[in-house]
C-alpha positions in Angstrom: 79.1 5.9 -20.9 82.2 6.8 -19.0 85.1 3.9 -19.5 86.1 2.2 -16.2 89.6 3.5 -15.5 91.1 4.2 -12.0 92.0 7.9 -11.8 93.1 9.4 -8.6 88.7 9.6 -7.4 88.6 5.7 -8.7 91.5 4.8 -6.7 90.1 6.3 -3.8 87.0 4.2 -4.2 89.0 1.4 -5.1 90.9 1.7 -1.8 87.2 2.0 -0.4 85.8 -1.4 -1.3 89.1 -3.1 -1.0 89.2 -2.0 2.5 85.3 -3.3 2.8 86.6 -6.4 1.4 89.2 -6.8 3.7 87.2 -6.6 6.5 84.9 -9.3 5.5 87.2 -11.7 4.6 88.7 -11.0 8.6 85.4 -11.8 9.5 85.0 -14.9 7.6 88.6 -16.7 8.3 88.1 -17.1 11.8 85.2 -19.6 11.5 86.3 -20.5 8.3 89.5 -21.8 9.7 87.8 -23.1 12.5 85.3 -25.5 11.0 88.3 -26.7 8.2 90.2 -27.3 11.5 87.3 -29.3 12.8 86.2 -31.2 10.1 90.1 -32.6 9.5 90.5 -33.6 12.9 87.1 -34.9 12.9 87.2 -36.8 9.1 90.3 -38.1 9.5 93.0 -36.0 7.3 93.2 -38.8 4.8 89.5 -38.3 4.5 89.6 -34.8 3.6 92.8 -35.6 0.5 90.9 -38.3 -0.5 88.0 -36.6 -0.7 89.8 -33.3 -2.6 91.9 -35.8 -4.8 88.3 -37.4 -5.8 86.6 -34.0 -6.4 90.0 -32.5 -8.5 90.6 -35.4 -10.7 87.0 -35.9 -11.9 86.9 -33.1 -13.2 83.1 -31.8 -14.6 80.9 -31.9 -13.4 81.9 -33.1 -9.6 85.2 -30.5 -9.1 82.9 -27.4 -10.7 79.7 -28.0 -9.3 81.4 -28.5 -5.3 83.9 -25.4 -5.9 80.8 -23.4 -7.4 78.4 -24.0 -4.7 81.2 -22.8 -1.9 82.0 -19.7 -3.5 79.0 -18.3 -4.3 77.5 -19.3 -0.8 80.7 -17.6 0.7 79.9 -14.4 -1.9 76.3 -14.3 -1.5 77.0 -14.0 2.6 79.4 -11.1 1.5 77.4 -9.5 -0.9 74.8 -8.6 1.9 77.4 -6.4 3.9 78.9 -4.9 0.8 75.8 -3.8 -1.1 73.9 -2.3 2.1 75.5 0.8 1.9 75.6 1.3 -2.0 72.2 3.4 -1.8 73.8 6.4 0.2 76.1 8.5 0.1 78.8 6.5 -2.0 76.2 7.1 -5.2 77.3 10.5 -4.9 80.6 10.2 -5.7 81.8 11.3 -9.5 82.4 7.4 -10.5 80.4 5.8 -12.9 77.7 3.2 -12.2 79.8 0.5 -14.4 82.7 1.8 -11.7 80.7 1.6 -8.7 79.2 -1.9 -10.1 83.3 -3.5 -10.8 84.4 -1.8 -7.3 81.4 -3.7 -5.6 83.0 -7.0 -7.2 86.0 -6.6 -6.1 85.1 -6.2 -2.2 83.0 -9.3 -2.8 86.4 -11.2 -4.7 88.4 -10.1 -1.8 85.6 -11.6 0.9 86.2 -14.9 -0.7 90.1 -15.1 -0.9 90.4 -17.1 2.6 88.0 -19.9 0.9 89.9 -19.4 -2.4 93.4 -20.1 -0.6 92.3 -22.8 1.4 90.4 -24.5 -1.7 94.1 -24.4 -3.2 96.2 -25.3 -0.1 93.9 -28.9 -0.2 94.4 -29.1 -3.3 98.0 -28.7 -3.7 98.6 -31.2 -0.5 95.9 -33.3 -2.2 98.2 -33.7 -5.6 101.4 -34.1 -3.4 99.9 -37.3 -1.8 98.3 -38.6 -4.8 100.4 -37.1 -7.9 96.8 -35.8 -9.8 97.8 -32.5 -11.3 96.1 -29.4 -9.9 97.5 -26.4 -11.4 95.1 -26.0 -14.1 92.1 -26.0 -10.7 94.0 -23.6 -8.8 94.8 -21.1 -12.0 91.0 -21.1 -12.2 90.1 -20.0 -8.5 90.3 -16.0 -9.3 88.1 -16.5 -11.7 86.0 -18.7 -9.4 85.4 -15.9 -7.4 84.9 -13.6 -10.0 82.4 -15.0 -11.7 80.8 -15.7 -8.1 80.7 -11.9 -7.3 79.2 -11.7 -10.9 76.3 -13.8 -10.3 75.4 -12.4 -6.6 75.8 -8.6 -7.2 71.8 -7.2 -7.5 72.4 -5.7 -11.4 70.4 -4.7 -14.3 70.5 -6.7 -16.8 70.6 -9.7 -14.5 68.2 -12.3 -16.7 71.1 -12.7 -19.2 74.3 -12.0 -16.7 73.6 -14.3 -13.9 72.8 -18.0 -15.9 76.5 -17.0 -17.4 78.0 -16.4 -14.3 76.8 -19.4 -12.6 77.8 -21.6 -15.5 81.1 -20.1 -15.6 81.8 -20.9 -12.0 81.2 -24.8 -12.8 83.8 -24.3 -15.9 86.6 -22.4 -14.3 86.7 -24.7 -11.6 86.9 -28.0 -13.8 91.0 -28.0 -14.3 90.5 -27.9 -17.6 92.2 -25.8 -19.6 89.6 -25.4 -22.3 86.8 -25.1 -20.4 88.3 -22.5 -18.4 89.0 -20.7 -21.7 85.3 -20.8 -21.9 84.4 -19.7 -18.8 86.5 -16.7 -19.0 84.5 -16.2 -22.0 81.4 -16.5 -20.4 82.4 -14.2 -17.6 83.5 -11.1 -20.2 80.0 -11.8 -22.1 78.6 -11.8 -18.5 80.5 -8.3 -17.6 79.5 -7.0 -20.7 75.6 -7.3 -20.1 75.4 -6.7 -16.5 74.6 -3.1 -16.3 74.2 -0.6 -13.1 73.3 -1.7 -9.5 69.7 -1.4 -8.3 69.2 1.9 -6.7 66.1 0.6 -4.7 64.1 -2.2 -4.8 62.0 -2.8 -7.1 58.1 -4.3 -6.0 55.7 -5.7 -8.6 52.6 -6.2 -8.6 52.4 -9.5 -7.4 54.9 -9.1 -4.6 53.2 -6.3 -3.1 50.1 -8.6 -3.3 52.2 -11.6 -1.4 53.4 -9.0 0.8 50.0 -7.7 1.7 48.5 -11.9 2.1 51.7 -12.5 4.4 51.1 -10.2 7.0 48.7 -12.1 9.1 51.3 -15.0 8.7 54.3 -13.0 10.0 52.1 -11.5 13.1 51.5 -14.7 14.5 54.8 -16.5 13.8 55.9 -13.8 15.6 52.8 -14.3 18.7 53.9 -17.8 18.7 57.5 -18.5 18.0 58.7 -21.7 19.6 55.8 -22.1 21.3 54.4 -24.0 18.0 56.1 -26.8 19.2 53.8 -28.0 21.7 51.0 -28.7 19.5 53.4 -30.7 17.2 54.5 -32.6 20.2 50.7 -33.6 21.4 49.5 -34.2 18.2 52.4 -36.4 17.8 52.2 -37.9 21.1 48.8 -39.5 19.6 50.1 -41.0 16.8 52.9 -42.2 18.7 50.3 -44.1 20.6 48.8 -44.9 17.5 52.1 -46.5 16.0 52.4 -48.3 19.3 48.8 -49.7 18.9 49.2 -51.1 15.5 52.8 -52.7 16.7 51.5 -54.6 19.2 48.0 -55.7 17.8 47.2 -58.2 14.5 44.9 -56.5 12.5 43.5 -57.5 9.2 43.8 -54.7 6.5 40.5 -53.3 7.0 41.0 -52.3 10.9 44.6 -51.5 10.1 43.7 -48.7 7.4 40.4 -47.7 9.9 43.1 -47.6 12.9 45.5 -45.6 11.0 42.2 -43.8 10.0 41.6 -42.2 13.9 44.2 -41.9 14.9 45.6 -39.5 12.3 42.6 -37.8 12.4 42.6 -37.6 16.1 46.4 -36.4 16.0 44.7 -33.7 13.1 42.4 -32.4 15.8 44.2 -32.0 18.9 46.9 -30.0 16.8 44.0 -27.4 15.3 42.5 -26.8 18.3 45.6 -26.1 20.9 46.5 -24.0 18.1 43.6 -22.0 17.8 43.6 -21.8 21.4 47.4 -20.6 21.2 46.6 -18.0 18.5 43.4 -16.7 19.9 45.3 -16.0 23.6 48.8 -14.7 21.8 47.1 -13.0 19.1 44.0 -11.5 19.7 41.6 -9.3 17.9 42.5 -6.0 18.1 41.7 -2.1 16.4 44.5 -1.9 14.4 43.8 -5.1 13.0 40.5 -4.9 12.0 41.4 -0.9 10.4 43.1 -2.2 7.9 41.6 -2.7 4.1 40.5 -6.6 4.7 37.0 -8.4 4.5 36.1 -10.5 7.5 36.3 -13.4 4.9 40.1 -12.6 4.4 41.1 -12.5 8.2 39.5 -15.9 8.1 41.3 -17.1 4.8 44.8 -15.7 6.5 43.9 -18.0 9.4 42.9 -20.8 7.6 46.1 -20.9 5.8 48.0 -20.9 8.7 46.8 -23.6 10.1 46.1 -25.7 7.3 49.9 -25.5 6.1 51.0 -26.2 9.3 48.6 -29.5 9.6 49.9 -30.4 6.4 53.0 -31.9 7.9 50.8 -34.1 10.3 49.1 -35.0 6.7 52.7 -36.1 5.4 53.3 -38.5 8.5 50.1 -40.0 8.0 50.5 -40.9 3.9 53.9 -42.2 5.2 52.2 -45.0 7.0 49.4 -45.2 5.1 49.2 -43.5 1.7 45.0 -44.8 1.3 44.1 -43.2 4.5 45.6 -40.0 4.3 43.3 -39.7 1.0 40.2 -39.7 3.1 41.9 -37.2 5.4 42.8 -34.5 2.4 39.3 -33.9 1.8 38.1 -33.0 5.2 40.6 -31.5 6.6 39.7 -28.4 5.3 36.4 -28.6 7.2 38.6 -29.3 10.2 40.9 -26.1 9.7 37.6 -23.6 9.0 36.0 -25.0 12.2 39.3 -24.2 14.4 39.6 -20.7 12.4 35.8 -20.2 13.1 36.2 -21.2 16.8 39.3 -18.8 17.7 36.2 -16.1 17.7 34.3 -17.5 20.3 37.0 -17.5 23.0 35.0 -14.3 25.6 31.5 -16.7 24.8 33.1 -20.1 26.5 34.9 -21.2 29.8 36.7 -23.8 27.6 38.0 -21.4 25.4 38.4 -22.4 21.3 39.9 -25.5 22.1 36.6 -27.3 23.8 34.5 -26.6 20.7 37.6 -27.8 18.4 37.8 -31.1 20.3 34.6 -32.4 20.7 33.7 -31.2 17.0 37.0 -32.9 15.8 36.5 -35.7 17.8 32.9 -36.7 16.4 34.7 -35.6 12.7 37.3 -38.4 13.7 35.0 -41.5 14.6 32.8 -40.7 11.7 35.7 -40.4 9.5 36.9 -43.5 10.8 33.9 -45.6 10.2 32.8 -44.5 6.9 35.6 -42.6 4.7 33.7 -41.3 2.1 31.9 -39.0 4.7 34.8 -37.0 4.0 33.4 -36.0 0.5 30.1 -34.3 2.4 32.7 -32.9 4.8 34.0 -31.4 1.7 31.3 -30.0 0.3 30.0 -28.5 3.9 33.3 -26.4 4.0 32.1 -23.3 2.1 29.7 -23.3 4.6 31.3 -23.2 7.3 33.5 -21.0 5.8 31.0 -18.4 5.2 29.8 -19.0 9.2 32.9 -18.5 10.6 33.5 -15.3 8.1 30.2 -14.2 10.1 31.3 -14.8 13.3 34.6 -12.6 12.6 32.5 -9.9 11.4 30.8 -9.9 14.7 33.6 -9.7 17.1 33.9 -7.3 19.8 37.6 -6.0 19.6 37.1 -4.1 22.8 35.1 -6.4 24.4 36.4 -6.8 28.4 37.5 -10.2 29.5 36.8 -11.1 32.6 39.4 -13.9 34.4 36.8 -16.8 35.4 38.4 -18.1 38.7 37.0 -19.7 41.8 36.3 -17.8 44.9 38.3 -20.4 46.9 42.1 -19.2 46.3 41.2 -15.8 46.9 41.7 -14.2 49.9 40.1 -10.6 48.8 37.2 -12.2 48.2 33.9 -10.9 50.1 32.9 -14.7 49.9 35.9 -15.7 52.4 35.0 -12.8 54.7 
């Protein structure tokens, strides 16, 4: 394996990244300098030594742990520019990959300088004000941001290379000369098994699996967007007037839990079905859908876990007011979610689109809930059921199917009615 040296073709490469470097760090010192600006104005500047004398004299694990988590989020940002175009034309070049992996490093080093130099300009002001000694902290920023373009490069190699890396940017940054000793240690060991860069990415198994199963989830995050926010605000809007109902009522603890009972429930249902209504209008069955390798049941599984995870968060809300009643509501809301999946493919068959069926099912699913919770262990047990109906009904759609706008006569002044 060639040794890294810079002869005249490394230099030129050298010059390369350095320049790429450069650029980045231009790019970063702007806002950089503008939110430091900010927050001391803001803070207070006796806030901000205070706070830098606090994290410089402690020492580990405060001072490595706060300078770590900077520089690598600062590295990790410039890693993305500097390793996007490491896959063309560059690998061509007559350097080694050890070369091409060190030059990398160094554009990602020279990204970070402007966080580097302010790090030590706070710190140095920091130990004028309060006497701490900093110069051990400040000797041990380059190798912060070495061992931060260490741990973020995409390497070979990288099971044993990044864990030292990381743990040598909380030890270099201590201000302590012996653990400094050992994180320069730690970043040589680090060096030493961190082999070429990734020359394309690399898929499992099991990625391309998760991959495949995420599809249906990125399609309609993409159909819905921000929109998702109006179910949360209805469903909300219930148990808002839920919250107000217990406030200003005395209940005993049985009608407090039952309250807490429908109205989650409630809040459960009119979330499922304006968002099946919402997915079955923004993303509706079409060809290209149904030509790819999936079952009916899948499609129906993708759908479910859409909504389901989303519901979840109404689920949270309701074991924050009441952990025994959101017990109950676990159970069934699975029989819930597999309805409003079920009813998204019914939308040509009914003027009130999914969102009738989903409300007057979920509504009856409420009360019942409501008045006898350990209904929700049959509602349970019914879900593979309904499951296996609403996988039917999916099988039977009609992709092509024409759908006809259902308006009255009234407002339309082509009409042969009006005439």
């Amino acid at each position: 394996m060639k040794k890294f040296s810079l002869d005249r073709e490394d230099f030129a490469l050298f010059l390369f990244h350095s320049r790429v470097g450069v650029r980045l760090a231009l790019r970063v010192v702007f806002p950089l300098f503008a939110a430091i600006f900010a927050l001391y104005y803001i803070l207070g500047p006796e806030f901000v030594y205070s706070l830098m004398t606090a994290f410089v004299s402690n020492g580990l694990p405060a001072s490595g742990i706060f300078s770590a988590v900077i520089s690598l989020t600062i590295a990790g940002i410039a890693a993305r520019r500097v390793c996007l175009g490491l896959e063309g034309w560059i690998r061509h070049l007559p350097a080694a990959s050890q070369t091409h992996r060190r030059l990398a490093g160094v554009a990602i080093f020279i990204a970070q300088l402007p966080i580097l130099i302010i790090m030590a300009v706070l710190a140095s002001i920091a130990s004028l004000k309060s006497g701490v000694p900093v110069a051990m902290y400040i000797l041990g920023l380059p190798l912060l941001g070495s061992a931060s373009a260490l741990f973020v490069l995409p390497v070979e190699g990288k099971i044993i290379a990044r864990p030292l890396a990381a743990l040598a940017c909380v030890f270099v940054s201590s201000g302590k000369w012996q653990f400094i000793l050992g994180g320069i240690i730690m970043i040589a060991i680090s060096d030493f098994f961190s082999r070429a860069l990734y020359t394309k990415k690399r898929r499992t198994g099991f990625k391309s699996i998760f991959k495949g199963a995420s599809l249906m989830a990125v399609i309609s995050w993409r159909a819905l967007r921000l929109r998702i926010l109006f179910p949360f605000l209805l469903s909300l809007m219930v148990l808002g007037a839920t919250i107000l109902f217990l406030a200003n009522n005395s209940l005993n603890p049985r009608a407090f839990t039952r309250a807490i009972f429908f109205g989650g429930a409630l809040s459960m249902v009119v979330f499922c079905a304006w968002l099946a209504d919402m997915l079955a209008s923004r993303r509706p069955p079409w060809a290209w859908a149904r030509s790819l390798p999936w079952a009916s049941e899948k499609r129906i599984a993708a759908d479910f876990c859409f909504i389901g995870l989303h519901t979840v968060l109404l689920l949270i809300l309701v074991a924050i007011m009441n952990l025994k009643s959101a017990l109950p509501l676990a159970a069934s809301l699975p029989l819930l979610v597999v309805q409003a999946s079920g009813a998204m493919r019914q939308v040509a068959e009914r003027r009130t689109r999914s969102y009738g069926l989903v409300l007057l099912n979920g509504t009856l699913w409420a009360l019942s809930l409501s008045l006898i919770p350990l209904i929700s262990l049959v509602f349970l047990a019914l879900t593979p059921l309904a499951f296996k109906i609403a996988a039917e009904k999916e099988k039977n759609q009609k992709v092509s199917l024409w759908l006809e706008l259902h308006h009255l006569a009234a407002g339309d002044p082509l009409s042969w009615s009006q005439r």
